[in-house]
C-alpha positions as CSV (number, residue, x, y, z in Angstrom):
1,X,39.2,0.4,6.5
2,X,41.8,-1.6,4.7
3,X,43.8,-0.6,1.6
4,X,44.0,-2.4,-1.2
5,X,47.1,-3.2,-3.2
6,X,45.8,-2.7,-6.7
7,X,49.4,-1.7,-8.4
8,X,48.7,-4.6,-11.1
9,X,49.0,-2.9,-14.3
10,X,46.1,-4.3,-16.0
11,X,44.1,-3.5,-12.6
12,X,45.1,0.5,-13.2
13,X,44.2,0.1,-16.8
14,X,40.5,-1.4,-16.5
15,X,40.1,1.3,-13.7
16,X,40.8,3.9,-16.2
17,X,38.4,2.7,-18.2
18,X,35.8,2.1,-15.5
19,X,36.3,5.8,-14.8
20,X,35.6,6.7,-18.4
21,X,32.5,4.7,-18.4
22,X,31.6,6.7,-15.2
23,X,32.1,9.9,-16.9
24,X,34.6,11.1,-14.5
25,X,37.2,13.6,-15.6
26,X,40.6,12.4,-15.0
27,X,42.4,15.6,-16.6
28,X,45.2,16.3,-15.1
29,X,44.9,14.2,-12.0
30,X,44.8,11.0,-13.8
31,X,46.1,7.9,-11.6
32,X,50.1,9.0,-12.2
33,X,51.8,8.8,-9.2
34,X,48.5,9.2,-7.2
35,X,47.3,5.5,-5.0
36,X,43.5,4.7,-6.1
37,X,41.4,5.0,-2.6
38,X,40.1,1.3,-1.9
39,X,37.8,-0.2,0.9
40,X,36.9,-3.7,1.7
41,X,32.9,-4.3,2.0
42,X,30.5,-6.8,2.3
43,X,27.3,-7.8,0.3
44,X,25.3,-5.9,3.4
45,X,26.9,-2.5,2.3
46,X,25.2,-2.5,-1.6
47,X,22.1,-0.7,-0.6
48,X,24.2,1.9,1.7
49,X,26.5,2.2,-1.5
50,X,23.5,2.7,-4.1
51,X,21.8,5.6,-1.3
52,X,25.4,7.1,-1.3
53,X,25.9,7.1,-4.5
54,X,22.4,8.0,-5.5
55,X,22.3,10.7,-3.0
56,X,25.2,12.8,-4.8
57,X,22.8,12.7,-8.2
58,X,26.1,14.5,-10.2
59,X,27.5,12.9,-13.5
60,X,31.0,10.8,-13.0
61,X,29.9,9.6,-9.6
62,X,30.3,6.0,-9.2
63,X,31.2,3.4,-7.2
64,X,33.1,-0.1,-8.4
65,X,32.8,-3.7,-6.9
66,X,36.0,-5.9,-7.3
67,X,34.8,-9.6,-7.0
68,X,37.8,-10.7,-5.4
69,X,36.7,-13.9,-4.8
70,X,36.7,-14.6,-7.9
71,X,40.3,-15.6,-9.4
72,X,41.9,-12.5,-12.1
73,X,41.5,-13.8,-15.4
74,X,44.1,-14.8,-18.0
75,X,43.8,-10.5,-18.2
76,X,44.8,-9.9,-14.8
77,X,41.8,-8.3,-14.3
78,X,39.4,-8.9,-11.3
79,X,35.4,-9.1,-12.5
80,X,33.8,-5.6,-11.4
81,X,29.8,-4.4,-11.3
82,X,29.5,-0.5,-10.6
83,X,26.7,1.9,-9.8
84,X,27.4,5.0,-12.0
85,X,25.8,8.0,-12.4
86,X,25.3,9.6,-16.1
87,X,22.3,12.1,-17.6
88,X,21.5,12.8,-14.0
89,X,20.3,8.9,-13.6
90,X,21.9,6.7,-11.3
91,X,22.3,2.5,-12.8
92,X,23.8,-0.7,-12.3
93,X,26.6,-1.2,-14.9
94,X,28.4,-4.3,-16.6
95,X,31.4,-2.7,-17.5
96,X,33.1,-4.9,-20.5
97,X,36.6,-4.4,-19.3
98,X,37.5,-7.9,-17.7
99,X,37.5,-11.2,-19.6
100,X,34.8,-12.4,-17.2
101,X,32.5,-9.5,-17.7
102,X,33.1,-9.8,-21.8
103,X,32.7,-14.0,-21.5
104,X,29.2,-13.4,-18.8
105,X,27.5,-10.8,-20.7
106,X,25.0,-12.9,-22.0
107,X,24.6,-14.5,-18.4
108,X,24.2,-11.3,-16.7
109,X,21.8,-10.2,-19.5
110,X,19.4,-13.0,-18.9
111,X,19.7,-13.0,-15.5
112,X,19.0,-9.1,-15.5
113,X,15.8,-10.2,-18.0
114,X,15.0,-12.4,-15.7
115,X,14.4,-10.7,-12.7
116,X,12.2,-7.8,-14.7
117,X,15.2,-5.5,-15.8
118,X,16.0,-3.8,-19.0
119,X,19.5,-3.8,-20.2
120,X,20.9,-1.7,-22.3
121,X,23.9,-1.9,-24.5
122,X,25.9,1.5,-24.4
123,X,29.4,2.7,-25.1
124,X,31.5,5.4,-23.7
125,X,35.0,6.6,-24.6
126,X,35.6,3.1,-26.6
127,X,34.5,1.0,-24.1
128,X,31.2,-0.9,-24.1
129,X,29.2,-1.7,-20.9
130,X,25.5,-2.8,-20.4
131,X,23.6,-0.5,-18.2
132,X,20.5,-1.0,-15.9
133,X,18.4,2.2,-14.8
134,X,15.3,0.5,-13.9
135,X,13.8,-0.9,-10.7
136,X,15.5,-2.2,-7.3
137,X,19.3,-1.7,-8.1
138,X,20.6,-2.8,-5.0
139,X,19.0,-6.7,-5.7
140,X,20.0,-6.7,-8.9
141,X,23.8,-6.2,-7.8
142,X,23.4,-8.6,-5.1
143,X,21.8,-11.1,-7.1
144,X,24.3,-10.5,-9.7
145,X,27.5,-10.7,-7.3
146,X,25.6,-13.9,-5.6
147,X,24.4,-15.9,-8.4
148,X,27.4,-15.1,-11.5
149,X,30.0,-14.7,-8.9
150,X,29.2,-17.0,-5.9
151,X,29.7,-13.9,-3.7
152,X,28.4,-14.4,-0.1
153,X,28.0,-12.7,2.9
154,X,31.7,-13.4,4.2
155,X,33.2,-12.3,1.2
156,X,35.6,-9.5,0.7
157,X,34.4,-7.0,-2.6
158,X,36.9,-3.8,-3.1
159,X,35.7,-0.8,-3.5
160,X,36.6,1.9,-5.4
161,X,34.8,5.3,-5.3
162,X,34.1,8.8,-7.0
163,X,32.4,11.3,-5.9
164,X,30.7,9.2,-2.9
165,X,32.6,9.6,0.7
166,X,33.1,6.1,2.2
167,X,32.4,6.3,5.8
């Protein structure tokens, strides 16, 4: 697997918060001095990334697209979707950290309504993010990387995990 440069300071930032959102524990460890683990996938891998990260079932597991394709935003910031776990309950979260994600959430809100899902506004350690815990999750990412993204097969998503072993 490839590594990905993500040494952009507003990058490390929203990841921080992503990891809040996920309920991970940075502690000690926090990302000082330490290289986040990345991996290139493709839209095929979302269900083997839901199983994986369904299948560890503990809080602060998650796993984070980076829509790459899509150009950072005046914030510097790439557009990321994550599977999270939290109560025991894995979903498909819109994290509000990226200017895309705050200006789509409507978007992804009716699209998510559209296709029979419920979202939910929540917020975790100051940082709000609309959650999904109901029906196929692996759709609704791809539809969500496909149809507000214009992710296709071809196209290169990072991703970061926790908790989840990348093959």
């Amino acid at each position: 697997m490839r590594t990905l440069d993500i040494m952009n300071n507003s990058l490390v930032w929203a990841l921080i918060a992503v990891v809040a959102i996920a309920g991970a524990v940075l502690g000690s460890r926090g990302l000082r001095g330490q290289v986040v683990p990345t991996h290139v996938i493709h839209l095929s891998d979302v269900p083997r990334v839901l199983r994986l990260t369904s299948s560890v079932g503990k809080d602060g597991t998650f796993s984070v697209f980076l829509v790459r394709s899509v150009p950072r935003g005046s914030d510097g910031v790439f557009p990321s979707v994550q599977f999270s776990v939290e109560d025991g309950r894995v979903g498909f979260d819109w994290v509000l950290t990226s200017r895309r994600n705050v200006t789509d959430q409507s978007r992804f809100e009716a699209l998510a309504k559209s296709l029979g899902y419920s979202p939910r506004l929540r917020e975790m350690n100051n940082v709000k993010y609309v959650r999904v815990e109901n029906g196929d999750l692996a759709a609704l990412c791809r539809e969500v990387l496909v149809q507000l993204f214009g992710v296709d097969e071809k196209s290169q998503l990072g991703l970061i995990v926790e908790g989840v072993k990348w093959p």
